[in-house]
Residue frames as a rotation matrix with the C-alpha (Angstrom) as fourth column:
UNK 1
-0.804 0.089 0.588 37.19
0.013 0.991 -0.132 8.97
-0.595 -0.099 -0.798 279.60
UNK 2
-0.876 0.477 -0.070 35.14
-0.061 0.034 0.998 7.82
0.478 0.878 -0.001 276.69
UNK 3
-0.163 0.947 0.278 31.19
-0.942 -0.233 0.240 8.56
0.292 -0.222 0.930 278.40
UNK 4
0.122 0.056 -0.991 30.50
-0.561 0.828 -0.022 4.81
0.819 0.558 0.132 277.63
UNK 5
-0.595 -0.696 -0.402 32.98
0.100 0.433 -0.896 3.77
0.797 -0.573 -0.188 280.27
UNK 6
-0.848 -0.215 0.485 30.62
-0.378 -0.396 -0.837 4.91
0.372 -0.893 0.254 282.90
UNK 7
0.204 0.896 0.394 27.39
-0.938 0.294 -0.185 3.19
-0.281 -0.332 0.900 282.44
UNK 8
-0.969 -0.243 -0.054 26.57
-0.229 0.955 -0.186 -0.09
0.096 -0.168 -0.981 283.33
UNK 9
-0.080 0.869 -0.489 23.07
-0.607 0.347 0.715 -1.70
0.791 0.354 0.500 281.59
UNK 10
-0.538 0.013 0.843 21.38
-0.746 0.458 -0.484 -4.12
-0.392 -0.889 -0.236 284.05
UNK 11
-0.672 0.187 -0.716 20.59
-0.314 0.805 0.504 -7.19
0.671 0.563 -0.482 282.76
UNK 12
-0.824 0.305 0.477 17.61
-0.462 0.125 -0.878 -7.51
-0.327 -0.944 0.038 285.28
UNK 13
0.345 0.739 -0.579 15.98
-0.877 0.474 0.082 -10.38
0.335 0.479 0.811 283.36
UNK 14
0.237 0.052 0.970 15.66
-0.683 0.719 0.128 -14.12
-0.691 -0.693 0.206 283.37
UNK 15
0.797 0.072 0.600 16.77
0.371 0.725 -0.580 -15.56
-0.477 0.685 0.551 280.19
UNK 16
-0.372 -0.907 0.197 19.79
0.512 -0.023 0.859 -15.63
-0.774 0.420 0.473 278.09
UNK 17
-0.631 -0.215 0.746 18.13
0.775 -0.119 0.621 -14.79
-0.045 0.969 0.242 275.53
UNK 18
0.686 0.646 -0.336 16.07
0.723 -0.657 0.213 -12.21
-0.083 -0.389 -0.917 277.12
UNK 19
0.615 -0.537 -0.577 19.62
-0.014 -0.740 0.673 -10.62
-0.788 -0.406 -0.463 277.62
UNK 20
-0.610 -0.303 0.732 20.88
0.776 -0.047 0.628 -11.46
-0.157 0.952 0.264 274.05
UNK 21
0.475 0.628 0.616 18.24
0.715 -0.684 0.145 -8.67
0.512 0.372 -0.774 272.94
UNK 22
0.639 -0.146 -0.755 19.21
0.439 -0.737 0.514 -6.35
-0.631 -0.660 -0.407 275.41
UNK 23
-0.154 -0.929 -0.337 23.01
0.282 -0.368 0.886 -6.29
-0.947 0.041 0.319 274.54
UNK 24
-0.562 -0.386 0.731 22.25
0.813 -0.098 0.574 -6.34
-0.150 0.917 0.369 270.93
UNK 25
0.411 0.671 0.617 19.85
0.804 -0.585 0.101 -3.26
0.429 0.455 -0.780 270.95
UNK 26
0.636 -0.348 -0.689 21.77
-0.024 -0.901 0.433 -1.25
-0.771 -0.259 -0.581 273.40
UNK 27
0.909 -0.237 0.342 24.55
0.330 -0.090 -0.940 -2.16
0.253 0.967 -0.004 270.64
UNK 28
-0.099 -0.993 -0.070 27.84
0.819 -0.041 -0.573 -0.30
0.565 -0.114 0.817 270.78
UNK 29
0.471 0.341 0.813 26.06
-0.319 -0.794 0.518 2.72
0.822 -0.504 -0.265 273.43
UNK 30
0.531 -0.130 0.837 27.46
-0.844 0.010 0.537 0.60
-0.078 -0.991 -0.104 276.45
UNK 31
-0.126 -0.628 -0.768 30.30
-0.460 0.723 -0.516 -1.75
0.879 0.288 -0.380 277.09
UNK 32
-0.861 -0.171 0.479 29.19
-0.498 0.088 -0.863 -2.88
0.105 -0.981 -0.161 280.58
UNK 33
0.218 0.975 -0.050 26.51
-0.469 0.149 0.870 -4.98
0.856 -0.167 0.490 281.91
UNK 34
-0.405 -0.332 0.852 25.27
-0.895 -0.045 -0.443 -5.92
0.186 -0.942 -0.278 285.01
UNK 35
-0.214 0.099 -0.972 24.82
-0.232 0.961 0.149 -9.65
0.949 0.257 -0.183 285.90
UNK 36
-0.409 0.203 0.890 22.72
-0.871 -0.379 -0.313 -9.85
0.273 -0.903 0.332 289.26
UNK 37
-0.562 0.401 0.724 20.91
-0.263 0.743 -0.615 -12.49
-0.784 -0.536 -0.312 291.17
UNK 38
0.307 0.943 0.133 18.09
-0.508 0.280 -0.815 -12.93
-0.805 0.182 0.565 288.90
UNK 39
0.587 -0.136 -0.798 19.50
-0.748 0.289 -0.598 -13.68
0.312 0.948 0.068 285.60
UNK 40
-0.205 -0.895 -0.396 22.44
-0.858 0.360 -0.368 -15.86
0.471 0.264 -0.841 287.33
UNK 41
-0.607 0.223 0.763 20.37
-0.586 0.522 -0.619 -17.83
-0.536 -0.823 -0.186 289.17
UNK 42
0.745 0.645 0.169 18.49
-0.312 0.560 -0.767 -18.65
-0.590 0.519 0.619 286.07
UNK 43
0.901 -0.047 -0.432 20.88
-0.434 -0.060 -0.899 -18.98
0.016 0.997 -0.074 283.66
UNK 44
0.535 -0.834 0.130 24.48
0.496 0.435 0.752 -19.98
-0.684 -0.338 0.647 286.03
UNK 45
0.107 -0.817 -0.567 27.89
-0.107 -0.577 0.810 -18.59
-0.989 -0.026 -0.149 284.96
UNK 46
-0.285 -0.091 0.954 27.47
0.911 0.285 0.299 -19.63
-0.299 0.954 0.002 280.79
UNK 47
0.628 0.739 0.244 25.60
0.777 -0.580 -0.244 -16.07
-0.039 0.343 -0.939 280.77
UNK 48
0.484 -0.849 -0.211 28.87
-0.325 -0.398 0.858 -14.24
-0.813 -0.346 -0.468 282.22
UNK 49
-0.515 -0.662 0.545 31.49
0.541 0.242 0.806 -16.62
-0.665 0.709 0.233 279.88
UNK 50
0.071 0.388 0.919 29.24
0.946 0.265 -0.185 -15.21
-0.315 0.883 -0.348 276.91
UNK 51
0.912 0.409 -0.010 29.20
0.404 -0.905 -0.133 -11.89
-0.063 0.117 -0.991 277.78
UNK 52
0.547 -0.837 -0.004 33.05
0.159 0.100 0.982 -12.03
-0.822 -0.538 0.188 278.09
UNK 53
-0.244 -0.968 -0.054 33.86
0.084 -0.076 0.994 -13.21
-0.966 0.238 0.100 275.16
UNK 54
0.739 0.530 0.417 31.61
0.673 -0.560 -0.483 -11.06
-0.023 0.637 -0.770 273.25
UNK 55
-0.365 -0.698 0.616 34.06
0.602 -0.682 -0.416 -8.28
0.710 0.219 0.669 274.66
UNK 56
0.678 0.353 0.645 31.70
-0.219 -0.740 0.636 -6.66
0.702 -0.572 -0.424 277.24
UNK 57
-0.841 -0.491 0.227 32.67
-0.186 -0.132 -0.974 -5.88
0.508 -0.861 0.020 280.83
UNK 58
0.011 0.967 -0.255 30.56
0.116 0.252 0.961 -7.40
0.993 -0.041 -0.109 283.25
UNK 59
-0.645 -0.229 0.729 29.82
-0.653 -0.330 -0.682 -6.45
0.397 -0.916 0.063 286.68
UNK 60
-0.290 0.513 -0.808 28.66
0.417 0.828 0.376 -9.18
0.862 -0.228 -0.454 288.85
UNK 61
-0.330 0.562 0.759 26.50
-0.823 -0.565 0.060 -7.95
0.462 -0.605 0.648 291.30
UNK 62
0.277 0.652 -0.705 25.51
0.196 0.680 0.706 -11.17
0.941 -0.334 0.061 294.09
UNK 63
0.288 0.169 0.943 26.40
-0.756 -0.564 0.332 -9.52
0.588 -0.808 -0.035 297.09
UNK 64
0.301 0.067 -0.951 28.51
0.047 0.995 0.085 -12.24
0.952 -0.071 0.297 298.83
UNK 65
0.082 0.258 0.963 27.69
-0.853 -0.481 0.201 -12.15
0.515 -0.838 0.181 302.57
UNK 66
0.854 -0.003 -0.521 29.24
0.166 0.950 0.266 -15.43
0.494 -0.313 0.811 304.14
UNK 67
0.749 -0.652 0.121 32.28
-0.144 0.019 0.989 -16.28
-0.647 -0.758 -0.079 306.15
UNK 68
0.151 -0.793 -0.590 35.57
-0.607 -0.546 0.578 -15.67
-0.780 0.271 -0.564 304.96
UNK 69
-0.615 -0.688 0.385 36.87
-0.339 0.671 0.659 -18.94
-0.712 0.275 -0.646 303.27
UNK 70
-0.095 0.730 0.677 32.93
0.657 0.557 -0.508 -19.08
-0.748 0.396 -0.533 301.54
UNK 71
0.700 0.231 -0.676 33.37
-0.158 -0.872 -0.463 -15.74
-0.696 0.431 -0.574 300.06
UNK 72
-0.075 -0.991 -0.110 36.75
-0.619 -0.040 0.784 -16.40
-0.782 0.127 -0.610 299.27
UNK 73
-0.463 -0.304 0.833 36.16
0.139 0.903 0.407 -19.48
-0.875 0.304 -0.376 297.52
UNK 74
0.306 0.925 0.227 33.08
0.703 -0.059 -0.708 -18.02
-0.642 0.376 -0.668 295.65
UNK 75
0.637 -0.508 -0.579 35.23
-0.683 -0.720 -0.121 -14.58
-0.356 0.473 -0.806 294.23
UNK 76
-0.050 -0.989 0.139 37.41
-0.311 0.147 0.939 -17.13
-0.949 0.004 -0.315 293.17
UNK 77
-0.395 0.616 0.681 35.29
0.676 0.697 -0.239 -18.78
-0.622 0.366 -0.692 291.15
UNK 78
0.344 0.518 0.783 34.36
0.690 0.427 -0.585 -15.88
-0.637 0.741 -0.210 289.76
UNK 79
0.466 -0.705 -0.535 36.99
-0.563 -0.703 0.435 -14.06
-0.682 0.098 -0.724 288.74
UNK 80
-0.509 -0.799 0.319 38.18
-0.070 0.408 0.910 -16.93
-0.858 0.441 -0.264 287.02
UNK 81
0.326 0.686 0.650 34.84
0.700 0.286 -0.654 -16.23
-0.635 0.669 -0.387 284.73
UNK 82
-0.306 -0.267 0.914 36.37
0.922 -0.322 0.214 -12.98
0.237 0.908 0.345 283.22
UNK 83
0.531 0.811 0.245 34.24
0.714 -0.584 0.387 -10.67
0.457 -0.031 -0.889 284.88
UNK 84
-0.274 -0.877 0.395 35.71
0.488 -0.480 -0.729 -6.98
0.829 -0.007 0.560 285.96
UNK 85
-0.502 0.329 0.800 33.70
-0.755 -0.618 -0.219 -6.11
0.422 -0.714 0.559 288.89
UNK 86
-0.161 0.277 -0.947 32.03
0.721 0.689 0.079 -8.37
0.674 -0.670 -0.310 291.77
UNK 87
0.019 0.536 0.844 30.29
-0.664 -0.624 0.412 -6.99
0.748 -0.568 0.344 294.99
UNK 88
0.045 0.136 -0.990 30.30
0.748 0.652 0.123 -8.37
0.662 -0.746 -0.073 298.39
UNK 89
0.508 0.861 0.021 28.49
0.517 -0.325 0.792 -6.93
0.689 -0.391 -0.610 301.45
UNK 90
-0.309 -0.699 0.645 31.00
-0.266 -0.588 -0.764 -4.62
0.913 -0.408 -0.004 303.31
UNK 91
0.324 0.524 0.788 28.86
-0.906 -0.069 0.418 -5.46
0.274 -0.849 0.453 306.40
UNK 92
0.752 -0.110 -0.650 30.53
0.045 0.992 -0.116 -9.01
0.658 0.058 0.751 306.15
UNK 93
0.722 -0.683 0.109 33.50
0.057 0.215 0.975 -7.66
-0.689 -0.698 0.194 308.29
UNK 94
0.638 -0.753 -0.163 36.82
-0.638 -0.635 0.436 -7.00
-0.432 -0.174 -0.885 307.84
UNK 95
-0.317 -0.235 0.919 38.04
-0.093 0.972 0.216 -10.88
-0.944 -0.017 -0.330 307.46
UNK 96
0.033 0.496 0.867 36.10
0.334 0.813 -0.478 -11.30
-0.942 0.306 -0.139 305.14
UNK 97
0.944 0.276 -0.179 36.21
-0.007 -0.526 -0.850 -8.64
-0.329 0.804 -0.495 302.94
UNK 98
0.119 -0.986 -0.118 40.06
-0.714 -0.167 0.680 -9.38
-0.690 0.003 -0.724 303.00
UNK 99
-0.296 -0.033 0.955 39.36
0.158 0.984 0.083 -12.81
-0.942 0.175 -0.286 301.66
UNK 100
0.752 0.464 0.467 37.51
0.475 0.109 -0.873 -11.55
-0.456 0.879 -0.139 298.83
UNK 101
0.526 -0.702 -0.481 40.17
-0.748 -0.651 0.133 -8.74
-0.406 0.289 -0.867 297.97
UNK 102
-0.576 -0.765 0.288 43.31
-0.605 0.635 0.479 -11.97
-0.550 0.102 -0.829 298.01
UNK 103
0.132 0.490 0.862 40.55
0.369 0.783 -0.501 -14.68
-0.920 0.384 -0.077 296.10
UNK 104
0.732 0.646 -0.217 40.02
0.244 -0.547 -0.801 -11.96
-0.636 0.533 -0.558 293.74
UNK 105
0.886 -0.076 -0.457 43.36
-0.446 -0.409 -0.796 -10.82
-0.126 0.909 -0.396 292.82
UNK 106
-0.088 -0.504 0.860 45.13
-0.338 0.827 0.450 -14.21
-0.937 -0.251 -0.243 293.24
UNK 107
0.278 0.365 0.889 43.34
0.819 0.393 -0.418 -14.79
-0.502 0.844 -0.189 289.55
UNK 108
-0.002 -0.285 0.959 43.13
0.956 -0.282 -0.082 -11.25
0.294 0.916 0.273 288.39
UNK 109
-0.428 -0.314 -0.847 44.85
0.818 -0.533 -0.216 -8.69
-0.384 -0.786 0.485 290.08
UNK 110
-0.996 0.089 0.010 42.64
-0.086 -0.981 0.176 -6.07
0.026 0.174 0.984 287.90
UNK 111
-0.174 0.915 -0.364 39.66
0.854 0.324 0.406 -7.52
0.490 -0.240 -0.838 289.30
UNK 112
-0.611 0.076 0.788 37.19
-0.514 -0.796 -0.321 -4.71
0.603 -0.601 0.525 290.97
UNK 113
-0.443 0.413 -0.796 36.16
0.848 0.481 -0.223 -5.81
0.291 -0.774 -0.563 294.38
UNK 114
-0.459 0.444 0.770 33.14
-0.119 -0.889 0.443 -3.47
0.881 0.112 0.460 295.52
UNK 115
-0.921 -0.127 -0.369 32.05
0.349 0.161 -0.923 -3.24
0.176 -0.979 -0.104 298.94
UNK 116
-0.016 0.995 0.097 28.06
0.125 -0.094 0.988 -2.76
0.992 0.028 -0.123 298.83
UNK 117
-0.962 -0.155 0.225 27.20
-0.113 -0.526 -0.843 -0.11
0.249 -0.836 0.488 301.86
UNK 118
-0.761 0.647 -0.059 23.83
0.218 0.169 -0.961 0.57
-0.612 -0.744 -0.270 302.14
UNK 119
-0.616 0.312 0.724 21.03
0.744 0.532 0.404 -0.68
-0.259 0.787 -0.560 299.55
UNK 120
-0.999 -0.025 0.044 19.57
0.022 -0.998 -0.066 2.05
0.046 -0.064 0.997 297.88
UNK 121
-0.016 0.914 -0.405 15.78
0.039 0.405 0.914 0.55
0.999 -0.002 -0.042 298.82
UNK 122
0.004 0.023 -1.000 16.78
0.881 0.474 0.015 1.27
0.474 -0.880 -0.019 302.09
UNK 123
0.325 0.366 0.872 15.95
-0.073 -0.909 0.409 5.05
0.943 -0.197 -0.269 304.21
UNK 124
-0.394 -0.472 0.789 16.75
-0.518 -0.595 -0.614 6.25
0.759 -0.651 -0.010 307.75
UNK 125
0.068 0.855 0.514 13.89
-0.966 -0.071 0.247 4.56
0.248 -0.513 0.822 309.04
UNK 126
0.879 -0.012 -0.476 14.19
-0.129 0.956 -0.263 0.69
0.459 0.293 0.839 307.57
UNK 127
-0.170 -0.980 -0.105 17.90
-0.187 0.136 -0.973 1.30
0.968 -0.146 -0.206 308.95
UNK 128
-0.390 0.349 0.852 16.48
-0.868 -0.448 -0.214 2.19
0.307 -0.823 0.478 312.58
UNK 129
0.832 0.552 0.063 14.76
-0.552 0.834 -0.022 -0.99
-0.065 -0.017 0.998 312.54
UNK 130
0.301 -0.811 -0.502 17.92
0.253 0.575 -0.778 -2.97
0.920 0.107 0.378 311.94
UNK 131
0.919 -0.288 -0.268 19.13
0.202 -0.239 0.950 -1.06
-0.338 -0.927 -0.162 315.05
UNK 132
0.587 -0.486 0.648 21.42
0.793 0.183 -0.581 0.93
0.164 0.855 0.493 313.32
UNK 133
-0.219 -0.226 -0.949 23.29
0.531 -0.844 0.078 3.98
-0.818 -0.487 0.305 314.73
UNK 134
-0.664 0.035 -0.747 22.51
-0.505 -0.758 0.414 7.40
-0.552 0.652 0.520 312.79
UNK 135
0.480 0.527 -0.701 21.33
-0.759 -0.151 -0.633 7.86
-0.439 0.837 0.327 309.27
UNK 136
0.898 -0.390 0.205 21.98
0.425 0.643 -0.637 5.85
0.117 0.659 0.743 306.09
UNK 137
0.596 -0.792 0.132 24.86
-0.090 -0.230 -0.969 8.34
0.798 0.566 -0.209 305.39
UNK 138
0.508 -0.505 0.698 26.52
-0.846 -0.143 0.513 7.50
-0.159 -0.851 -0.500 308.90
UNK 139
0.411 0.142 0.900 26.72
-0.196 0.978 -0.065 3.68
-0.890 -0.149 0.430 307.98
UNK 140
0.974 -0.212 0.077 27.93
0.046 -0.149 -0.988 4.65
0.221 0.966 -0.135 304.35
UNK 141
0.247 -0.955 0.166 31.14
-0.899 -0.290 -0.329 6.23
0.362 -0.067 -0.930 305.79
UNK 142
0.293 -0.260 0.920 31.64
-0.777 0.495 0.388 3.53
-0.557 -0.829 -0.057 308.26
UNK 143
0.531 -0.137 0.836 31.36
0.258 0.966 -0.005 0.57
-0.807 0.218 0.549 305.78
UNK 144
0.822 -0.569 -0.020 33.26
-0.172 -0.214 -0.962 2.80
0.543 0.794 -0.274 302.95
UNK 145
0.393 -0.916 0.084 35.97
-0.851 -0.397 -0.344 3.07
0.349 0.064 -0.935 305.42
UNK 146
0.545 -0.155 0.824 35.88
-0.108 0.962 0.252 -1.04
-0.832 -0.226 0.507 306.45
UNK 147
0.989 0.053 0.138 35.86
0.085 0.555 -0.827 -1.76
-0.121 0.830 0.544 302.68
UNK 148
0.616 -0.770 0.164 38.97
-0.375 -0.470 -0.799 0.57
0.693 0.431 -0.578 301.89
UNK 149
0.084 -0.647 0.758 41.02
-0.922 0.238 0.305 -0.23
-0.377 -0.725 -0.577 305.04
UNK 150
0.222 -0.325 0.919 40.54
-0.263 0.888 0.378 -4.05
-0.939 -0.326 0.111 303.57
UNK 151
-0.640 -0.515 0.571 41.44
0.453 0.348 0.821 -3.74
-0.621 0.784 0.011 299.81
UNK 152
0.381 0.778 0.499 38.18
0.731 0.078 -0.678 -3.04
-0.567 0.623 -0.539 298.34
UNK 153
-0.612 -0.531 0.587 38.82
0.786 -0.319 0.530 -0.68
-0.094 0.785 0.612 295.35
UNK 154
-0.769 0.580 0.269 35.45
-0.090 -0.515 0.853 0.63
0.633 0.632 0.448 295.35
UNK 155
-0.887 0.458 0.064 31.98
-0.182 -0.218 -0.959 1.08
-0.425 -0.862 0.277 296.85
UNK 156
-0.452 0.794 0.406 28.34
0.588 -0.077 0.805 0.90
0.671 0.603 -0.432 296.02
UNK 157
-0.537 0.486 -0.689 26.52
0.600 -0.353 -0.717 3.32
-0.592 -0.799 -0.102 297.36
UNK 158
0.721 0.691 -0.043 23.64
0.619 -0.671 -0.407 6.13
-0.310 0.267 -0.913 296.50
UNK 159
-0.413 -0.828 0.379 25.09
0.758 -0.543 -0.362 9.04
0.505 0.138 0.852 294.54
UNK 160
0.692 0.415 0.590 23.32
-0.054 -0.786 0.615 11.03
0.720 -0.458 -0.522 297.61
UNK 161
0.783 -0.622 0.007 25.99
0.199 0.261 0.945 9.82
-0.590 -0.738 0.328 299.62
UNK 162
0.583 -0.619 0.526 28.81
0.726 0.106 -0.679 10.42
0.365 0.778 0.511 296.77
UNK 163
0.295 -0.461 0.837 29.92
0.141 -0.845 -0.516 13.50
0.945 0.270 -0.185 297.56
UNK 164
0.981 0.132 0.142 29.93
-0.175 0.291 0.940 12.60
0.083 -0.947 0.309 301.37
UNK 165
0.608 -0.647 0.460 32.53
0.454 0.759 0.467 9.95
-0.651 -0.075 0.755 300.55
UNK 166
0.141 -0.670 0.729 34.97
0.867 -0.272 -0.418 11.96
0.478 0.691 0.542 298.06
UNK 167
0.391 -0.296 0.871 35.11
-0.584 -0.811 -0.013 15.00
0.711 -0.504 -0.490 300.89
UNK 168
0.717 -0.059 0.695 35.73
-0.648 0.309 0.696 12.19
-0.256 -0.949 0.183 303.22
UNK 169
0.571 -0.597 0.564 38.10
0.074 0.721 0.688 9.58
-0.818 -0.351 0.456 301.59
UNK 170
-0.322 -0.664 -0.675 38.99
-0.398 -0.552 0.733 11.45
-0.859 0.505 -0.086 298.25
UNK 171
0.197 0.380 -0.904 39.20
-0.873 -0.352 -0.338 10.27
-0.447 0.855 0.262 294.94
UNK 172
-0.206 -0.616 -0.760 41.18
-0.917 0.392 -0.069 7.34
0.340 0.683 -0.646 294.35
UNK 173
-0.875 0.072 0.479 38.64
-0.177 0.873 -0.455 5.05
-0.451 -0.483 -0.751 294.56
UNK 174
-0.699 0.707 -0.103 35.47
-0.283 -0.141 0.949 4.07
0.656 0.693 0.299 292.58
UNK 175
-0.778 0.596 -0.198 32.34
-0.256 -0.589 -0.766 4.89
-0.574 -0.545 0.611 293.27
UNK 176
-0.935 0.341 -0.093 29.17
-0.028 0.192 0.981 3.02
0.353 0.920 -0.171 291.74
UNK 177
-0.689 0.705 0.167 25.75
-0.536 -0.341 -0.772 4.27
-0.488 -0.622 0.613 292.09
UNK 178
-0.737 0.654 0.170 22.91
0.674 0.726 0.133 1.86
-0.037 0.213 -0.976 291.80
UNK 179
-0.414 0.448 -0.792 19.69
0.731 -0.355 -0.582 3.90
-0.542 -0.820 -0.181 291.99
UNK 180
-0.902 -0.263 -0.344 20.27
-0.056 -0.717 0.694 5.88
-0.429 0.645 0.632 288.91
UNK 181
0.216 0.936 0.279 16.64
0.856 -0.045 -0.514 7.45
-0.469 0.350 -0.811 286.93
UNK 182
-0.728 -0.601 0.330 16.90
0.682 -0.687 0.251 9.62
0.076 0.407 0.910 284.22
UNK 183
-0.862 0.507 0.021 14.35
-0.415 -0.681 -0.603 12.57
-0.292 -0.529 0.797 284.51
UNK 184
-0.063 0.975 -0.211 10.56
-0.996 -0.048 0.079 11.88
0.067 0.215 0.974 284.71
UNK 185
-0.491 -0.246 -0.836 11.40
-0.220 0.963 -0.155 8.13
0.843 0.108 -0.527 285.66
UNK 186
0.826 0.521 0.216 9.55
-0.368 0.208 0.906 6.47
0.427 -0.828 0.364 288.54
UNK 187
-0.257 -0.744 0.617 11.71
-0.964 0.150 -0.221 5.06
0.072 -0.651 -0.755 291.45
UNK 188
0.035 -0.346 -0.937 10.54
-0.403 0.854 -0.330 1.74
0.915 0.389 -0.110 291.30
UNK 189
0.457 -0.220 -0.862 11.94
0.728 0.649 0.221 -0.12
0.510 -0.728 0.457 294.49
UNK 190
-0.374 -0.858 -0.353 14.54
0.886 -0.218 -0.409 1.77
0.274 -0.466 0.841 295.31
UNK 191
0.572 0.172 -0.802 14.25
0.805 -0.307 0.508 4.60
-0.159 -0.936 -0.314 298.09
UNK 192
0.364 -0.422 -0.830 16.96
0.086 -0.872 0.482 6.84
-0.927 -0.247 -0.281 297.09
UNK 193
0.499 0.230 0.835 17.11
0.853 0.038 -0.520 8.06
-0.151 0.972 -0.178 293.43
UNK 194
-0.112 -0.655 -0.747 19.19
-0.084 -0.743 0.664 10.53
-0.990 0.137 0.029 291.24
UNK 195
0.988 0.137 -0.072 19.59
-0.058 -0.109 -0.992 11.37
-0.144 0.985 -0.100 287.34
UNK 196
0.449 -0.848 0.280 22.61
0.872 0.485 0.068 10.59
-0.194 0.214 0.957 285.92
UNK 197
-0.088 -0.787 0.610 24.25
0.363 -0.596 -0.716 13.81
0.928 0.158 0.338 285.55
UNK 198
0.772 0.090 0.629 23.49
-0.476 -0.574 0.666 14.10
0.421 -0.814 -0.400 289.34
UNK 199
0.743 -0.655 0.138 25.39
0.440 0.633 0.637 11.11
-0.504 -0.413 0.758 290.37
UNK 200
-0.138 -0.990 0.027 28.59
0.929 -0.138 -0.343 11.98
0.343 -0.022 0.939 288.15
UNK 201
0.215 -0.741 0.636 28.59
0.253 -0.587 -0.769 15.37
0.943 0.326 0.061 289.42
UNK 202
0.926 -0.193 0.324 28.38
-0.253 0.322 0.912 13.76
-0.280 -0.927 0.249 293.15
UNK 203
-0.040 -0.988 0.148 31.53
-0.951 0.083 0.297 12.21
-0.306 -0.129 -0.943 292.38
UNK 204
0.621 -0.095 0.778 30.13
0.015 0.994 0.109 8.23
-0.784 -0.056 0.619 291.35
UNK 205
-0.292 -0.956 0.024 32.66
-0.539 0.185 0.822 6.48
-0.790 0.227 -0.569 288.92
UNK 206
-0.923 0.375 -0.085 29.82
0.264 0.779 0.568 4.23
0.279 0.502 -0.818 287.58
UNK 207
-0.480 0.846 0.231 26.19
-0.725 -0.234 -0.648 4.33
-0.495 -0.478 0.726 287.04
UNK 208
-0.906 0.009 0.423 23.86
0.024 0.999 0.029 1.75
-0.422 0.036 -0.906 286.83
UNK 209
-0.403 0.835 -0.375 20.51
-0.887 -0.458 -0.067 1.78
-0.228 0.306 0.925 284.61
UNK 210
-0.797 0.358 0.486 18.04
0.315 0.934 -0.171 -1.03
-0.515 0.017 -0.857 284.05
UNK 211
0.014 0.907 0.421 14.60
0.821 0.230 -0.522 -0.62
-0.571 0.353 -0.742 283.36
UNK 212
0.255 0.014 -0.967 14.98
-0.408 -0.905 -0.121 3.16
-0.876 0.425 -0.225 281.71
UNK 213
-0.277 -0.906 -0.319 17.02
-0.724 -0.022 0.690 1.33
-0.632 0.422 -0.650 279.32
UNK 214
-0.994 0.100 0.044 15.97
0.104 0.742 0.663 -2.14
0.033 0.663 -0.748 278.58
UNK 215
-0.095 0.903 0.419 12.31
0.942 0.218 -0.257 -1.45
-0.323 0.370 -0.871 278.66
UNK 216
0.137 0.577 -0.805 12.04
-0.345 -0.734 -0.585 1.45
-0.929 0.358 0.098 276.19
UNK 217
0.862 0.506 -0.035 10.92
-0.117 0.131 -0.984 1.42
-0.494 0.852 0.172 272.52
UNK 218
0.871 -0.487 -0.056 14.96
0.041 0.187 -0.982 2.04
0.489 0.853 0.182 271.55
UNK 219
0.846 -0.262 -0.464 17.14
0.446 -0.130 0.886 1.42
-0.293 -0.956 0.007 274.52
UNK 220
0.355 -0.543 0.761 19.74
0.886 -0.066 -0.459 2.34
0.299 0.837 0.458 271.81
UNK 221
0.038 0.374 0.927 18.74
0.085 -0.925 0.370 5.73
0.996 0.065 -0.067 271.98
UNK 222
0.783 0.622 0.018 17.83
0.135 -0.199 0.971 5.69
0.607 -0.758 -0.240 275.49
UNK 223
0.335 -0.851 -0.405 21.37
0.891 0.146 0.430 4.43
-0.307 -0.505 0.807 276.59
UNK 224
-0.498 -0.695 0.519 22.99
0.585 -0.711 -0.390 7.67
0.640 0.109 0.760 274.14
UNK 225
0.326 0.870 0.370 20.46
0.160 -0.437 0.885 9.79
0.932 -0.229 -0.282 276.06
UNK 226
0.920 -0.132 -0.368 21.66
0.373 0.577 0.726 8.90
0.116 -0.806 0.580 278.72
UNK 227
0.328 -0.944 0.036 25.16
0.940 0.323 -0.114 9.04
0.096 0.071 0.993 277.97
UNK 228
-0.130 -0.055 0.990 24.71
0.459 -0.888 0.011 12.77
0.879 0.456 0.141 276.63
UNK 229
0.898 0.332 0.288 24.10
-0.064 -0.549 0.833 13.59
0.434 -0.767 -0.472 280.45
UNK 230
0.785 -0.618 -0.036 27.18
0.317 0.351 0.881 12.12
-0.532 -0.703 0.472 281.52
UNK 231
0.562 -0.691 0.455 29.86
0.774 0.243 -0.585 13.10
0.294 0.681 0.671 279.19
């Protein structure tokens, strides 16, 4: 698989045209972007149609965490934008994650539905508080094996937990790690961190980068950089 294929820019801004720069400086280094809360909440689904039918692949990333028939309705919606990936909160239950699975490929049956386990901003401790059983990586398996039992194609999880989940449920499933710093990067928010040639040789399918990327001097550069770890 062409490198490329595996990273996924994060569009963790607030303006179209904040993310018009992005795409055009990362250039032809990445076909993928990610389209999260922030930007779609400013901008609504015109930011998605553009990125479409530019040619990119967009992964929508809002975590939908509602009762069946709201999820449902919502993956419908946006699947019919074009977009090749979507998240929704594996913790939603069984139901529900069915609903997205059938919304999803009722439009486009090569839609990826991703089951989002356990946020990587989140540690043993913060979990404990919830009143979680075990560790993060207990709760990983558990909601990997909800998602899969209900369609999901895929996962989000830490690529500390990757290799967990490919001794435990194999291969023939994707695997996208949020979380991702290339060396000498700060962590930011997020709690559990990796370098991209750790995560792919955990086993993820996808990695996600944001700030490494869009906020250096040539994200160009930064994305092959990148890439040159993963190939």
């Amino acid at each position: 698989m062409d490198p490329r294929q595996h990273l996924i820019v994060a569009l963790d801004v607030s303006t179209v045209a904040a993310a018009r720069k992005i795409v055009a400086a990362v250039g032809d280094s990445a076909h993928a972007y990610k389209v999260g809360m922030q930007l779609y909440t400013a901008e609504g689904p015109s930011v998605v149609r553009e990125l479409v039918a530019s040619g990119r692949r967009v992964f929508l990333d809002l975590k939908y965490h509602d009762i069946p028939s709201t999820v449902g309705a919502a993956v419908r919606e946006a699947a019919q934008l074009g977009v090749s990936m979507l998240t929704v909160h594996a913790s939603g239950g069984g139901k529900m994650l069915r609903a997205a699975v059938e919304a999803a490929h009722a439009i486009k049956p090569g839609l990826l539905v991703l089951g989002v386990t356990v946020l990587t901003s989140l540690d043993d401790a913060e979990l404990g508080k919830l009143g979680v059983r075990g560790g993060v990586l207990d709760q990983v398996l558990r909601l990997t094996a909800l998602a899969l039992l209900n369609g999901c194609q895929g996962v989000v999880a830490s690529a500390l937990e990757a290799a967990a989940l490919r001794e435990e449920f194999g291969r023939d499933f994707a695997i996208v790690t949020p979380g991702v710093r290339p060396a000498g990067s700060g962590p930011h928010d997020q709690a559990r961190v990796v370098t991209p040639a750790e995560a792919m040789s955990a086993g993820a399918t996808y990695i996600v980068v944001g700030r490494p990327i869009t906020e250096a001097l040539d994200p160009a550069a930064e994305a092959r950089a990148i890439l040159g770890q993963v190939g």
